[in-house]
C-alpha positions, -999 to +999 in steps of 0.1 A: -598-275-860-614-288-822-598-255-808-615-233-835-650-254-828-645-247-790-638-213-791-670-205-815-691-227-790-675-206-762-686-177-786-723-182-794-727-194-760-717-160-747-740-141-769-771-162-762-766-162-731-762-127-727-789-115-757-816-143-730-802-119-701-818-087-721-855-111-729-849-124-691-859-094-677-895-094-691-893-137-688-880-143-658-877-182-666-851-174-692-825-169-664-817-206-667-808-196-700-785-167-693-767-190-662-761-223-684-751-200-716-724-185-695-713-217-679-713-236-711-691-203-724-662-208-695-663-244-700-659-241-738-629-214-731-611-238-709-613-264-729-602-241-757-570-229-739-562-265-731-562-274-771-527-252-766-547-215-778-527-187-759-555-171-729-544-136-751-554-150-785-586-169-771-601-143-750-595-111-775-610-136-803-638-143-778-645-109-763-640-089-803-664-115-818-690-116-784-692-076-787-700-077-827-721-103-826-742-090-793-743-053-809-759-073-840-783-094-819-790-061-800-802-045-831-818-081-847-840-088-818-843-059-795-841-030-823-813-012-806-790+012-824-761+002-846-752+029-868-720+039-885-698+051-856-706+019-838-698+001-871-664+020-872-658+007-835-667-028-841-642-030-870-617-015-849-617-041-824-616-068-846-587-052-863-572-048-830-575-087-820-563-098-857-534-077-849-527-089-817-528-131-831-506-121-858-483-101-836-484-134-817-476-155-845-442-141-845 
């Protein structure tokens, strides 16, 4: 279950920190954000790949869910497009990287 918890901190802290990077540009003093949201994002992945997670399983978990959830915050916060093709895409990835942890389950 800690493995899980890290790897969703290392998650959330890679999409704030990278949804600050887009509001950095007009508030320059959120760049503190953006630099400790990424740091706290490695440190979170290490610690998850030391729980014993494969680096293939925790970074396609981690980079899947950071491009959903960013194309989400995108649209939530900064009004960008998400439309069906995008949807289609999103899906696709996170059927690739479901594939891939049960590939390596085997």
């Amino acid at each position: 279950m800690t493995t899980w918890l890290l790897l969703s901190g290392a998650i959330l802290s890679e999409v704030t920190a990278t949804l600050s990077l887009k509001r950095a540009l007009d508030h320059p003093t959120l760049y503190s954000v953006v630099v400790l949201g990424y740091a706290a994002a490695f440190v979170l992945l290490t610690l998850t790949l030391r729980q014993g997670l494969g680096i293939g399983i925790a970074y396609g978990i981690w980079a899947a869910c950071g491009v959903a959830l960013t194309a989400v915050g995108s649209k939530l916060f900064f009004d960008e497009a998400l439309n069906g093709v995008m949807i289609v895409g999103l899906t696709l990835i996170i059927g690739g990287v479901l594939l891939v942890e049960v590939g390596a389950s085997h």
